[in-house]
C-alpha positions as CSV (number, residue, x, y, z in Angstrom):
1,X,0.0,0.0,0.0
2,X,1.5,3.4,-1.1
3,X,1.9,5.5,1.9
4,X,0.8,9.0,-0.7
5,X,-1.6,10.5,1.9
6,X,-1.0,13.4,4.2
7,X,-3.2,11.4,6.8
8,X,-1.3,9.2,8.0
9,X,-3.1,6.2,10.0
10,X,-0.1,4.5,11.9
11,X,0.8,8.1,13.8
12,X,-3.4,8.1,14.9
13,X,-3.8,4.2,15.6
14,X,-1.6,1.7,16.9
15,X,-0.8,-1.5,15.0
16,X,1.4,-3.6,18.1
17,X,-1.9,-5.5,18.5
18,X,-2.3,-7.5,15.1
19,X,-0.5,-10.8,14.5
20,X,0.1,-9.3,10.8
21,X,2.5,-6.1,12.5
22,X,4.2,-8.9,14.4
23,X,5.0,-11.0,11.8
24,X,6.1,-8.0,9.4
25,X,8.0,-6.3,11.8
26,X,10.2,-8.4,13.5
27,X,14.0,-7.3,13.6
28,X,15.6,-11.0,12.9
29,X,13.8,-11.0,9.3
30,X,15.7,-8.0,8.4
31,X,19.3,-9.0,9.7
32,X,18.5,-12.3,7.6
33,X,17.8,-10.3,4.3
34,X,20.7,-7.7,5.2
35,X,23.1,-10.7,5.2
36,X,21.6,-12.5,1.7
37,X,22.0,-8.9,0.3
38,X,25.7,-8.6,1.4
39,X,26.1,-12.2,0.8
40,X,25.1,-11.9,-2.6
41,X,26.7,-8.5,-3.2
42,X,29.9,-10.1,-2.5
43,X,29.4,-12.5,-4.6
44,X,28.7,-10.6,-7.6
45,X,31.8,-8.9,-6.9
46,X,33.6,-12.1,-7.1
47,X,32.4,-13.1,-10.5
48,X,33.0,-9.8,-11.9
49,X,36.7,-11.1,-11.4
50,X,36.5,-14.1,-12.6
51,X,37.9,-15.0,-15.7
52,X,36.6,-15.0,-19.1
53,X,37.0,-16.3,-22.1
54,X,36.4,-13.5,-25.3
55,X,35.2,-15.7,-28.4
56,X,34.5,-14.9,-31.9
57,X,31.0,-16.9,-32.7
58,X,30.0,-18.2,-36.4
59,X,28.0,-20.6,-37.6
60,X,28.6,-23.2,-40.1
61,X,28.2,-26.6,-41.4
62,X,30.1,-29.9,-41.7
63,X,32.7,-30.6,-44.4
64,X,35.1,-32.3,-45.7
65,X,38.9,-31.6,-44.9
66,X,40.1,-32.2,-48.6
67,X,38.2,-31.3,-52.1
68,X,38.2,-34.4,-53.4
69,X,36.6,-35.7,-50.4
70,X,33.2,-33.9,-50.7
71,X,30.7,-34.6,-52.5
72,X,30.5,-34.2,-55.6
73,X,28.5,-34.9,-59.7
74,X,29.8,-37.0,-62.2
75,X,29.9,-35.5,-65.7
76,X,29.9,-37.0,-69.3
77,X,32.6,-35.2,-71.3
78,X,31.0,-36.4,-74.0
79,X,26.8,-36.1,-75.1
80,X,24.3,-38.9,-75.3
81,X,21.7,-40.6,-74.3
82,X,21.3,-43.1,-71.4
83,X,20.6,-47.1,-72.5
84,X,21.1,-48.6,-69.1
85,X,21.3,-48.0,-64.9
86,X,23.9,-50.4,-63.0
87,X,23.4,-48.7,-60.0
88,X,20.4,-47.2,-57.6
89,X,20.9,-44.3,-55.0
90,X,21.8,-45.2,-51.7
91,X,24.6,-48.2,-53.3
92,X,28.2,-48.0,-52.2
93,X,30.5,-48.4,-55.5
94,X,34.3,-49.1,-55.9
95,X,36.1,-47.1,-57.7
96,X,35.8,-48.1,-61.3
97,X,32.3,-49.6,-60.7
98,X,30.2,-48.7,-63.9
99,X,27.5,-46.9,-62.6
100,X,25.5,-46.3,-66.4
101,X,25.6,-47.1,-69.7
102,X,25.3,-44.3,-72.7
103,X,25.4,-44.5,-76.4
104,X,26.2,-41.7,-78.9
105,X,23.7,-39.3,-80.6
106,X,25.7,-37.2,-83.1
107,X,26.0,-38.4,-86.5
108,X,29.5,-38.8,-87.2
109,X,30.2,-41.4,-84.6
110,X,27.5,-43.8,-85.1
111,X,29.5,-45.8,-87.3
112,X,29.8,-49.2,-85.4
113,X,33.2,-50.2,-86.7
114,X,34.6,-46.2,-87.2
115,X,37.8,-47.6,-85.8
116,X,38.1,-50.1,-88.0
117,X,37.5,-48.0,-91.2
118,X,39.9,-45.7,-89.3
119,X,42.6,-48.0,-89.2
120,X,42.1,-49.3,-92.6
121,X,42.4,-45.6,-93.9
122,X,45.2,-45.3,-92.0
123,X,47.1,-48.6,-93.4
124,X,46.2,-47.0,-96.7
125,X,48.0,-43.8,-96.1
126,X,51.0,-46.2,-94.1
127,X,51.3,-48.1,-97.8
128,X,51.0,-44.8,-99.8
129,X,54.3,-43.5,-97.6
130,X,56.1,-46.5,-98.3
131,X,55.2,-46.0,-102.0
132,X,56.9,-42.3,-101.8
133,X,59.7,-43.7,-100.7
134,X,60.4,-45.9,-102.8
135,X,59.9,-43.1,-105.3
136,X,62.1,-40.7,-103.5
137,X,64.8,-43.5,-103.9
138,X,64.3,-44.3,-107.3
139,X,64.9,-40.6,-108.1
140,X,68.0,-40.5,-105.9
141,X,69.3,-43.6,-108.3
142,X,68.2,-41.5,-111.6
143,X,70.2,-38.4,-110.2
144,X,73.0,-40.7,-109.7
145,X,72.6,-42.3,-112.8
146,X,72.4,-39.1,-115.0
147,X,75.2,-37.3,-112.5
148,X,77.5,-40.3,-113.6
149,X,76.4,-39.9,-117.5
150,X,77.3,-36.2,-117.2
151,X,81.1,-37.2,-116.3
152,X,81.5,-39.2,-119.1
153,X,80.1,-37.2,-122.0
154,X,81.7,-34.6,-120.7
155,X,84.6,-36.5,-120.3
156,X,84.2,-37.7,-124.3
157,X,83.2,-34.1,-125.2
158,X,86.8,-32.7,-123.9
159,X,88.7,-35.4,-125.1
160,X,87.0,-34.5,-128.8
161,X,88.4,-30.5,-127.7
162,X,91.5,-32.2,-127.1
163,X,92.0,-33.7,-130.3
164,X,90.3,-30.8,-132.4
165,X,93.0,-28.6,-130.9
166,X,95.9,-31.1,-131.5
167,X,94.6,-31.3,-135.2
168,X,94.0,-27.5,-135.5
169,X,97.9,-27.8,-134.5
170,X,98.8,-30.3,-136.9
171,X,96.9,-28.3,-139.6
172,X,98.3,-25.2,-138.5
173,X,101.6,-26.5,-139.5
174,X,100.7,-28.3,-142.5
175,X,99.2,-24.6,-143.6
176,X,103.0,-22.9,-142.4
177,X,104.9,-25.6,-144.6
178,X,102.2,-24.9,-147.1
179,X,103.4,-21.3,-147.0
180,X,106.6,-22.4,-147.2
181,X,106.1,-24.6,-150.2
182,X,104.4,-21.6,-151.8
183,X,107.0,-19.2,-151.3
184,X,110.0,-22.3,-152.5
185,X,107.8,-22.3,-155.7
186,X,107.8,-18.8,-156.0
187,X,111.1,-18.3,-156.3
188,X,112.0,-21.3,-158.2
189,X,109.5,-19.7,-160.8
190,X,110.6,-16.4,-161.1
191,X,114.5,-17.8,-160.5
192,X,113.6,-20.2,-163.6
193,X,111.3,-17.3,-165.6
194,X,114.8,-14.7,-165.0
195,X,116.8,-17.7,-166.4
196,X,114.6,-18.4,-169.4
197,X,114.7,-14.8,-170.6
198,X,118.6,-15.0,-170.1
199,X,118.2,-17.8,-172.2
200,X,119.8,-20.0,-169.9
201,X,116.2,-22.2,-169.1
202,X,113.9,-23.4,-171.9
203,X,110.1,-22.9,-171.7
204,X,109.4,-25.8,-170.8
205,X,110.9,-25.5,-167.7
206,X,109.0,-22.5,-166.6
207,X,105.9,-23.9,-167.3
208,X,107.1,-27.0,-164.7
209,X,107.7,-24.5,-162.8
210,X,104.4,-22.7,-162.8
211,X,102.9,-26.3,-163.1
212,X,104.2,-26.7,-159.6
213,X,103.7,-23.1,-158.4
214,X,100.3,-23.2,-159.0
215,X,99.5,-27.0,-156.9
216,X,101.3,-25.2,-154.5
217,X,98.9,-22.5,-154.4
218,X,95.9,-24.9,-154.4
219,X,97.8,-27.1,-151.4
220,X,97.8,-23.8,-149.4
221,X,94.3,-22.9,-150.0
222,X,93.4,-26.5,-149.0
223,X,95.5,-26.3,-146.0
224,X,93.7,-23.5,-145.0
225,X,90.3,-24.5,-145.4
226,X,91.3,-27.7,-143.5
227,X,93.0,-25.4,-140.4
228,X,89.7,-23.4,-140.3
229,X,87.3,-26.7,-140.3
230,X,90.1,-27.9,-137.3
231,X,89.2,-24.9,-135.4
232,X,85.6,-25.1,-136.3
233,X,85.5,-28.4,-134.8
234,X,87.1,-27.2,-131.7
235,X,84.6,-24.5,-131.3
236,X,81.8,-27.3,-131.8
237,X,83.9,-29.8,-129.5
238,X,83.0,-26.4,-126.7
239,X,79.5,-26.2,-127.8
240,X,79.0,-29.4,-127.2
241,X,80.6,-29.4,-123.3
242,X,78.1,-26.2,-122.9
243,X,75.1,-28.5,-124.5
244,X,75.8,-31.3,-122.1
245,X,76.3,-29.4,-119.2
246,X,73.1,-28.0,-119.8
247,X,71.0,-30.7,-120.6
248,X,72.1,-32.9,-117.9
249,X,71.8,-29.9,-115.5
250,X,68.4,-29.3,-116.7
251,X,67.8,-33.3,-116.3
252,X,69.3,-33.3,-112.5
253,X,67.4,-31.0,-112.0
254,X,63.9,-32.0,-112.6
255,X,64.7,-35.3,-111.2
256,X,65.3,-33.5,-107.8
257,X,62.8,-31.5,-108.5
258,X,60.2,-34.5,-108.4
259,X,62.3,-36.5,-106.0
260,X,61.3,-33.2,-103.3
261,X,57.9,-33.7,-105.1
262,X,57.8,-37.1,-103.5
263,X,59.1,-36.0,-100.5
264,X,56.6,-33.6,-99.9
265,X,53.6,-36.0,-101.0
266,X,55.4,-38.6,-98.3
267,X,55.3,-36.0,-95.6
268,X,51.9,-34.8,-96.6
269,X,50.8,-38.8,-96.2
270,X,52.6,-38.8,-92.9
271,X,50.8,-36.0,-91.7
272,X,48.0,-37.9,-92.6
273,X,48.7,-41.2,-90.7
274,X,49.5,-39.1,-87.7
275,X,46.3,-37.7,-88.0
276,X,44.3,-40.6,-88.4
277,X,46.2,-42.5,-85.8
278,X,45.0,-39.7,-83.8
279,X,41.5,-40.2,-84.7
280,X,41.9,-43.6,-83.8
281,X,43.0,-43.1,-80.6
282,X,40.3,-40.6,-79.6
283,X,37.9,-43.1,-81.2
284,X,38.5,-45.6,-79.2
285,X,38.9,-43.5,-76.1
286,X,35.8,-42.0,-76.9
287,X,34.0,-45.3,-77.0
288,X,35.7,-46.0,-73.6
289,X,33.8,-43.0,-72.0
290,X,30.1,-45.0,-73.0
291,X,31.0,-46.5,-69.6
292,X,30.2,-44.0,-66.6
293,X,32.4,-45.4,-64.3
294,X,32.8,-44.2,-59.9
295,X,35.6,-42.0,-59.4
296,X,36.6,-43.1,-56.6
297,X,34.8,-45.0,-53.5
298,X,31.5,-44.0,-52.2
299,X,28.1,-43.6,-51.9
300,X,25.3,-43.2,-55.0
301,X,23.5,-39.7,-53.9
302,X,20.9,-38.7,-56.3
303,X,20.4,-39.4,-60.0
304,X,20.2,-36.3,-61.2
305,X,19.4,-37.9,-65.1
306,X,17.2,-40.2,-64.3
307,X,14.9,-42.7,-66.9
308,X,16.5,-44.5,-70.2
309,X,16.9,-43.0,-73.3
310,X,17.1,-39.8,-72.2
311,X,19.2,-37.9,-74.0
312,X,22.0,-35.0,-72.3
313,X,24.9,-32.2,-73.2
314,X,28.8,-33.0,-72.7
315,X,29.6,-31.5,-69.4
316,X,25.8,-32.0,-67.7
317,X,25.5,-33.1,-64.7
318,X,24.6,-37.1,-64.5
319,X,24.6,-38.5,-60.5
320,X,26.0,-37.3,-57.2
321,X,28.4,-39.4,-55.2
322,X,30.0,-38.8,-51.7
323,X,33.0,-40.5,-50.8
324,X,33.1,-43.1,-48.3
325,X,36.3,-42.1,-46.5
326,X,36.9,-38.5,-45.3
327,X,38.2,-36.2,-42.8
328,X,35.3,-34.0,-41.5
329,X,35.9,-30.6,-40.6
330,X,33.9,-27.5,-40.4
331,X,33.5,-24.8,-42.6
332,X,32.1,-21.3,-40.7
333,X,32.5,-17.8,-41.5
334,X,33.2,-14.7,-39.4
335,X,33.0,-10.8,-40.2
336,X,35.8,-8.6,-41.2
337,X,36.0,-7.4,-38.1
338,X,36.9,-10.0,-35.9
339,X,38.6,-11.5,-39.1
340,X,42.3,-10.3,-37.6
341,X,41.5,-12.1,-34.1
342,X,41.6,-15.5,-36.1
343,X,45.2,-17.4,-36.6
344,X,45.9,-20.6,-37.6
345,X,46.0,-23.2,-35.1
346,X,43.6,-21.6,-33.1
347,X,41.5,-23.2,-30.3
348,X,37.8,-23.4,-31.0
349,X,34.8,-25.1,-29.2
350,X,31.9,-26.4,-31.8
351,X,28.1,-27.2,-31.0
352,X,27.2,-30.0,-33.8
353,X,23.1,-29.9,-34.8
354,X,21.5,-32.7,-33.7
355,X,23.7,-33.0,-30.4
356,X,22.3,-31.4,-27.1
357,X,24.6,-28.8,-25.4
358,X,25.2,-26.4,-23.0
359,X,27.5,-23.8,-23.6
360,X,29.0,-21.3,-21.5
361,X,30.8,-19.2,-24.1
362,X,33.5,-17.9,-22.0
363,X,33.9,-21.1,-19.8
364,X,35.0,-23.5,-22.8
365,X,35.6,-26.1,-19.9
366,X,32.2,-25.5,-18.5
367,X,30.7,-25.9,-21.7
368,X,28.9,-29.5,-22.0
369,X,28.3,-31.1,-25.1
370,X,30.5,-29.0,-27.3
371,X,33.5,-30.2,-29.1
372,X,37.3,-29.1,-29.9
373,X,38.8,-28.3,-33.2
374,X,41.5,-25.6,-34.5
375,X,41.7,-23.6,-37.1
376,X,43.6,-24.8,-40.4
377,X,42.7,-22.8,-43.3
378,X,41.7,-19.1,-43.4
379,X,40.4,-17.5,-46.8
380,X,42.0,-14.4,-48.2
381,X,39.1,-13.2,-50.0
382,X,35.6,-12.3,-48.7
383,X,32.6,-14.9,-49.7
384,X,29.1,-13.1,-51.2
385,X,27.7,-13.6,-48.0
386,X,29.9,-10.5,-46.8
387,X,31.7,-12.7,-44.4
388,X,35.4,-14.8,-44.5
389,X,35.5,-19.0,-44.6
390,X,37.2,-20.4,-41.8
391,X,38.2,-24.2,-41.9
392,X,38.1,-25.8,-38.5
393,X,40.1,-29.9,-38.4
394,X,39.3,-32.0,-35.6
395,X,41.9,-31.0,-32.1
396,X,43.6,-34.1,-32.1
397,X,44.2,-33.3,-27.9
398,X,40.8,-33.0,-27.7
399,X,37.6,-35.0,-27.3
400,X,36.8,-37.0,-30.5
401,X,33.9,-35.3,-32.7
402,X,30.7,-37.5,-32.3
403,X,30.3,-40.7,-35.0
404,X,27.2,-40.9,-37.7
405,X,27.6,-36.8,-38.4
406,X,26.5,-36.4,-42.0
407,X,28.6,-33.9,-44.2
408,X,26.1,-30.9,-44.4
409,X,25.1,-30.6,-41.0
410,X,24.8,-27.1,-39.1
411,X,27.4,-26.4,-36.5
412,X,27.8,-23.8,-33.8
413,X,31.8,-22.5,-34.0
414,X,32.8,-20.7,-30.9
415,X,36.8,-19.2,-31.3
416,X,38.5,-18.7,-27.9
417,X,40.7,-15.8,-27.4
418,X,42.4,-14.3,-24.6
419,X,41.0,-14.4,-21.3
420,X,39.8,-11.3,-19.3
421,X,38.0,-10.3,-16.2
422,X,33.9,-10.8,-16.2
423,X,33.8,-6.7,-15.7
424,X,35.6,-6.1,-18.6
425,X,34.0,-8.1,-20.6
426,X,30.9,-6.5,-19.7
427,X,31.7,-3.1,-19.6
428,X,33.7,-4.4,-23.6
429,X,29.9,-5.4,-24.3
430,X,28.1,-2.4,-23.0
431,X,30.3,-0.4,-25.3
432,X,30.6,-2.4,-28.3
433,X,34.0,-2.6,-28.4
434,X,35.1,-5.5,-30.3
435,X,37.4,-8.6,-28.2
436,X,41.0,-7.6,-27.4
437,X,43.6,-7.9,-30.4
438,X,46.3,-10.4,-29.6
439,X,49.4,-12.2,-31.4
440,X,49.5,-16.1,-30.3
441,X,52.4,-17.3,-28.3
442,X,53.0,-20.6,-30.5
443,X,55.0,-20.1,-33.7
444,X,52.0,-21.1,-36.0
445,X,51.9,-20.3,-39.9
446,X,51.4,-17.1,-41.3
447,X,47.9,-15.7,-40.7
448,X,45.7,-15.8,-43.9
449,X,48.0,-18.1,-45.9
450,X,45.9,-21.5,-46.6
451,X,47.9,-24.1,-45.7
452,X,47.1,-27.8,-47.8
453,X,44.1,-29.8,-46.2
């Protein structure tokens, strides 16, 4: 009752009568409450210097430690249609395992026995190099052959110079004795004429002696016409070196000419072999990917193609498997700002869905139900949810995470920094301060750099 009245009614009538002022009023009751009150004052006091444990909260979800032990799609690198199912979701495969069977849609590998016609094509071009070859030598043998030729006419064509220029000699000086026949005759003529006008020769005589003047003459003319037809021939004997060397050149020639001809037909056929032996092999490893085989080990997820003779891109997504052996971890994310409170090998206490807890945040070792990891991964770029991905491993010095947890799972992440009084944590909180900034004593990695999971 609110004692708001200016007439008061305990100064005007007395209340040490009723049981009720006796029981309110006694002194012990109030030296009882006095001493909770101090009792408990003192004991908030207490706590307020107790420690605490400043934490970075995030939530999360289960993982894998590795990539390529999450789950993950199988993919056809190749299009087509599906014929048959080997497996159904939930089966565990080996690796290897064919999981379906698909058969090809485009048009220009529907051939049934394309490798076949393949490899007969490419015996075809195989022969057709051989058959350059053998071209390529018979052209080296013709070059040969015609090189050797060219030696010996010209070696017949100079020895014809030689002997043109040894008979251009020998005429040369059947044409000087000529000469000198000519000018003995002459003299003996006019010697004989001077005599036969002295009277000392008879007519007769002179006319020997012009007989004889006169077939000296003709001797020197045809001595002369034989020296020019000498040197004639030896200007033909040189013709015909030039004509030889010319038309054996000119034969050489196109020989090579065809002979690198054949050569590039033969390398043009072996470019063509190549090529077919590489058609071959992508053939054959093409049919080899009809068979959708498991990766690796694990567990048939979801048929994401599902039904038979439906038909898909290369690249498309076919079925899901998860692995059957991995390292679980935790992936969570925390804000920028209390992204430069989180190092490697950090201590951090996890609450897993599905298993009950109670958790003190700053007493990790009050904290029931809540498991230990550390921190071994930290992402150097932001994530679209505005926040950066933190990789938590299992704390081998810690309890052992819970058995049956399913990759996927929601987890509660709670990183443990330094430890501080109650009151400052409160009077931190009342603020908004963020937690204190600290360096870790242990000589962990460098902050921020992934290190291989």
């Amino acid at each position: 009752m609110l004692n708001i009245s200016h007439n008061q009614l305990n100064k005007k009538v007395t209340l040490e009568g009723y049981n009720a002022f006796n029981k309110a009023f006694k002194t012990r009751q109030y030296k009882i409450f006095n001493r909770f009150l101090y009792a408990f004052a003192i004991l908030v006091v207490i706590i307020l210097f107790l420690p605490w444990t400043q934490n970075v909260s995030g939530n999360g979800f289960l993982t894998t430690l590795t990539p390529d032990q999450r789950p993950q799609t199988i993919q056809s690198p190749i299009p087509g249609r599906i014929e048959k199912w080997y497996v159904k979701e939930g089966d565990y495969v080996k690796k290897g395992d064919t999981i379906l069977f698909i058969s090809e849609i485009k048009n220009e590998y529907q051939d049934p026995k394309l490798v076949e016609r393949t490899n007969e094509q490419r015996e075809a071009k195989s022969r057709s190099v051989l058959s350059y070859q053998g071209k390529i030598e018979a052209l080296k043998m013709q070059v040969a052959s015609l090189q050797k030729e060219k030696e010996l006419k010209l070696s017949q064509a100079k020895n014809k110079l030689i002997q043109s220029r040894l008979k251009v000699k020998s005429d040369s000086i059947d044409f000087l004795a000529a000469k000198t026949n000519i000018e003995i005759a002459e003299r003996q003529y006019n010697r004989t004429l001077l005599l036969q006008e002295e009277g000392l020769k008879a007519l007769k005589d002179v006319e020997e002696k012009r007989l004889k003047l006169q077939e000296t003459q003709a001797k020197l003319v045809s001595q002369e016409n034989k020296l020019l037809s000498s040197k004639n021939e030896v200007i033909n004997a040189q013709i015909e070196i030039g004509r030889i060397t010319a038309s054996y050149t000119d034969k050489i020639a196109k020989s090579r000419s065809d002979g690198f001809t054949a050569e590039s037909s033969q390398f043009e056929a072996q470019a063509q072999v190549s090529k077919l032996e590489n058609q071959t092999a992508n053939y054959k490893m093409r049919n080899a990917l009809y068979y959708i085989t498991a990766p690796q080990n694990g567990y048939i997820n979801k048929a994401i193609r599902a039904g038979i003779g439906e038909t898909f891109k290369e690249g498309e997504q076919l079925v899901g498997i998860m692995p059957a052996n991995y390292d679980l971890a935790v992936e969570t994310y925390v804000s920028p700002i209390d992204l430069p409170l989180i190092h490697l090998e950090e201590k951090v206490r996890i609450q897993f869905d599905g298993w009950p807890a109670i958790v003190f945040s700053g007493w990790p070792n009050a904290s029931f139900g809540t498991y230990g990891g550390k921190v071994v991964a930290i992402e150097n770029f932001i994530s679209k949810n505005g926040k950066f991905r933190i990789l938590i491993a299992p704390d081998k010095n810690a309890e052992a995470w819970p058995e049956n947890m399913r990759v996927g799972s929601g987890a509660y992440t709670i990183a443990l920094l330094e430890n501080v009084p109650i009151w400052y944590e409160l009077w931190r909180q009342l603020n908004g301060f963020p937690p204190n900034y600290y360096t870790p004593e242990s000589n962990s990695p460098i902050k921020g750099k992934n290190n291989d999971y």
